[in-house]
SEGULUM-154177 format. One line per 4 residues: number of its first residue (from 1); their letters; for each residue x, y, z of N, C-alpha, C. Coordinates in nm, 3 decimals, always signed. Example, Ala and Ser with C-alpha at 12.3 -4.5 7.8 and 13.67 -1.06 7.14 Angstrom:
REM residues 2
1) AS) +1.319 -0.569 +0.780 +1.230 -0.450 +0.780 +1.320 -0.330 +0.780; +1.285 -0.225 +0.708 +1.367 -0.106 +0.714 +1.290 +0.003 +0.787
//
This chain:
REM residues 80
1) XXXX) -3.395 +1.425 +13.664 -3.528 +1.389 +13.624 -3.633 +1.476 +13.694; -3.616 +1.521 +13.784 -3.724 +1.654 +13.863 -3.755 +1.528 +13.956; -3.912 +1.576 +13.957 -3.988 +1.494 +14.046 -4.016 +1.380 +13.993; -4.087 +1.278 +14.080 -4.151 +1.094 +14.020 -4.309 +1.194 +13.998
5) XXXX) -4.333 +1.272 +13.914 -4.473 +1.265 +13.858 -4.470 +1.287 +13.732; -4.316 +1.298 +13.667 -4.342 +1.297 +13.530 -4.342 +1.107 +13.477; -4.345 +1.040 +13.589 -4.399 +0.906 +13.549 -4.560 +0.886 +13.506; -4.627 +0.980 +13.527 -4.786 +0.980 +13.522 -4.877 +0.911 +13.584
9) XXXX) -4.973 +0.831 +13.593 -5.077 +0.760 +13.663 -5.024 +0.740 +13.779; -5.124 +0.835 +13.912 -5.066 +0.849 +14.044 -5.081 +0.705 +14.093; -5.179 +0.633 +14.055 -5.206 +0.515 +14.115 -5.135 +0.437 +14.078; -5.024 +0.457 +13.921 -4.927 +0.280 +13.926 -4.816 +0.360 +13.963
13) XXXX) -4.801 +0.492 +13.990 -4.696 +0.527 +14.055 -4.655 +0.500 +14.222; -4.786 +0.508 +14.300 -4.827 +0.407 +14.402 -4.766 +0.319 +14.436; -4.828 +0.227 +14.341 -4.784 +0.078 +14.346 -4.627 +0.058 +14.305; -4.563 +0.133 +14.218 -4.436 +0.125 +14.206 -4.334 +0.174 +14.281
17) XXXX) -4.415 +0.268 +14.389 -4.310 +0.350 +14.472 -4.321 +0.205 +14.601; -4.413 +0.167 +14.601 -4.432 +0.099 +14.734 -4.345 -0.078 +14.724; -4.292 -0.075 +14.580 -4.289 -0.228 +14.543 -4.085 -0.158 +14.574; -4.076 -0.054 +14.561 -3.917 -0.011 +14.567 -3.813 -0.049 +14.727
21) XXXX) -3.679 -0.076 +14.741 -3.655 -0.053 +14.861 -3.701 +0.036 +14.935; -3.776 +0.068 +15.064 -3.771 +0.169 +15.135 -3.753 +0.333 +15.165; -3.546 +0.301 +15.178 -3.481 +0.443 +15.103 -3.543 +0.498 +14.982; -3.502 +0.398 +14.877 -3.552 +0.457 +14.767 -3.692 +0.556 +14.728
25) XXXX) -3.769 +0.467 +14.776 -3.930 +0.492 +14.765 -3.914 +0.659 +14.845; -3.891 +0.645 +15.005 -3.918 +0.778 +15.081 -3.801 +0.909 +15.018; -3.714 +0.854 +14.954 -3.593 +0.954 +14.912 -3.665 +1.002 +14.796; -3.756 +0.929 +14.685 -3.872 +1.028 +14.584 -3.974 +1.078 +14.669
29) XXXX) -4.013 +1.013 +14.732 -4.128 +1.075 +14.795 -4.108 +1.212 +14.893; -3.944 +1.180 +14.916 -3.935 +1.347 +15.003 -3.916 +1.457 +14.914; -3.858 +1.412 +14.773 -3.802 +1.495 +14.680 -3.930 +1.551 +14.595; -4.034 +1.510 +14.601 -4.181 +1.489 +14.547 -4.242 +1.577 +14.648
33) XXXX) -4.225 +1.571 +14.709 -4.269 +1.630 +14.859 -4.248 +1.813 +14.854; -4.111 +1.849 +14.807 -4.044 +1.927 +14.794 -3.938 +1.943 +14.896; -3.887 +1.834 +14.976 -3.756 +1.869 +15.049 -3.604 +1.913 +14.974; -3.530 +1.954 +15.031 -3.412 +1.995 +14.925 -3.291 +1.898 +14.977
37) XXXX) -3.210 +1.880 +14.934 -3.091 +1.773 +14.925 -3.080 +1.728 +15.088; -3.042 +1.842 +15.169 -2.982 +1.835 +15.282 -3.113 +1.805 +15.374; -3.228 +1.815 +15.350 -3.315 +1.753 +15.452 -3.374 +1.624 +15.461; -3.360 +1.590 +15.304 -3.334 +1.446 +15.249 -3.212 +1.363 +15.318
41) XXXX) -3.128 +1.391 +15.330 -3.010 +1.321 +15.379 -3.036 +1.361 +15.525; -3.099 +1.441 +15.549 -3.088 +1.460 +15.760 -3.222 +1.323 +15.759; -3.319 +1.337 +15.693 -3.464 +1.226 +15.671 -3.402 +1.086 +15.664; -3.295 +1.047 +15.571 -3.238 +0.931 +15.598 -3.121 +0.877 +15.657
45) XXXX) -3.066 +1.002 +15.743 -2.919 +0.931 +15.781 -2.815 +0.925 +15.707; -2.840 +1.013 +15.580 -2.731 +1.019 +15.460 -2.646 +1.173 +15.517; -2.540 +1.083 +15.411 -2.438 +1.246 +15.395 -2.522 +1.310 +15.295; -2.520 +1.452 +15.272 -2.577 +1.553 +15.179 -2.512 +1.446 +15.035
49) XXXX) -2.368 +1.452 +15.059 -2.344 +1.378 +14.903 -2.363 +1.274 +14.856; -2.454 +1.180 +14.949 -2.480 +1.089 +14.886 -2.649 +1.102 +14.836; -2.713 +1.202 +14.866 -2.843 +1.218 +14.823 -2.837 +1.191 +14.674; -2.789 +1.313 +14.586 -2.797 +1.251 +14.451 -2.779 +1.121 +14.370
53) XXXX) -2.678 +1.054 +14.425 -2.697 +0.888 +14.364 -2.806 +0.831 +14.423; -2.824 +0.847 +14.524 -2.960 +0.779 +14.582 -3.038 +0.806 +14.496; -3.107 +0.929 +14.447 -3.182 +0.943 +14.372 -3.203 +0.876 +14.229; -3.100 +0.907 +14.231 -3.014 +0.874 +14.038 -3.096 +0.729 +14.005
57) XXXX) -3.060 +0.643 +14.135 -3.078 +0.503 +14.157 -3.208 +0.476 +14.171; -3.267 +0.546 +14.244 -3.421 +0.523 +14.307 -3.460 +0.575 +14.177; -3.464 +0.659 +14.071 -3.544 +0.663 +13.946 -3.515 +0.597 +13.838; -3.381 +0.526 +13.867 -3.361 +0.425 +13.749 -3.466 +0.325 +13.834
61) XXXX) -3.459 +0.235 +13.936 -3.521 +0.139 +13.979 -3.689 +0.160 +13.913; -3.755 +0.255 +13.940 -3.897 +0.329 +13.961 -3.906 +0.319 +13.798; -3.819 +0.373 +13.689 -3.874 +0.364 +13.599 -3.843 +0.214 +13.526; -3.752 +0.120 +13.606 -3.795 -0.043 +13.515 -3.911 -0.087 +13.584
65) XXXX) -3.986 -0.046 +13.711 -4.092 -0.068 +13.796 -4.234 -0.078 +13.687; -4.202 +0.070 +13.627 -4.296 +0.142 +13.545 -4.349 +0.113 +13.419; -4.211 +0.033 +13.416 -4.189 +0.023 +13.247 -4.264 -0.155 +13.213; -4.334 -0.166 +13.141 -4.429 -0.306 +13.155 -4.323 -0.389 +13.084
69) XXXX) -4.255 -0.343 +12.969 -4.163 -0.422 +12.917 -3.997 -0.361 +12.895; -3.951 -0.403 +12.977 -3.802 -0.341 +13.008 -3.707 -0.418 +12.894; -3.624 -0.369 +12.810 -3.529 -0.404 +12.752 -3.492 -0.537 +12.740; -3.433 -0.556 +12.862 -3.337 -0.700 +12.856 -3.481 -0.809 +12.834
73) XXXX) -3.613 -0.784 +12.894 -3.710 -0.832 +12.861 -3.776 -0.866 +12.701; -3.717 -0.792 +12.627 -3.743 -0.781 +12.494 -3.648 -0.867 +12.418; -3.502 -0.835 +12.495 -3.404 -0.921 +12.415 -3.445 -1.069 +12.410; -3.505 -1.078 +12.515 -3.550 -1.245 +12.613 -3.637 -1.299 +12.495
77) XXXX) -3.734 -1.198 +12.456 -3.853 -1.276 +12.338 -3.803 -1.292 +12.193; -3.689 -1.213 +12.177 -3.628 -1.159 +12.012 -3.539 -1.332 +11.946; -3.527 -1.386 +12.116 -3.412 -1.461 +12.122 -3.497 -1.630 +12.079; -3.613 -1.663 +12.145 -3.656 -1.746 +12.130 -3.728 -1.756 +11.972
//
């Protein structure tokens, strides 16, 4: 996915980075930042190989954050 700014509006991106676990949040924000894999993982105490799922994870989380109406949310209204 690159960076968390192809989410757009810096300000609900903000609020969505800050509402995330921790890891998550600072592991976009270093990658946003421009750190590269291995200084990301020295930044959190990770192995180099676990940087990419971290990520993987932290932008799935960030974009149901983002997203006002998430899927399983939709199934929820289709149903009643």
């Amino acid at each position: 996915m690159g960076d968390v700014t192809h989410f757009g509006d810096r300000a609900v991106l903000a609020a969505a980075l800050s509402r995330l676990p921790p890891t998550y949040s600072l592991a976009l924000r270093l990658r946003d930042a421009g750190l590269d894999r291995m200084l990301i993982a020295e930044c959190l105490h990770l192995e180099p190989e676990a940087v990419d799922p971290l990520l993987t994870v932290a932008e799935m989380k960030l974009a149901v954050l983002m997203d006002p109406e998430p899927p399983h949310r939709l199934r929820h209204l289709r149903a009643e």
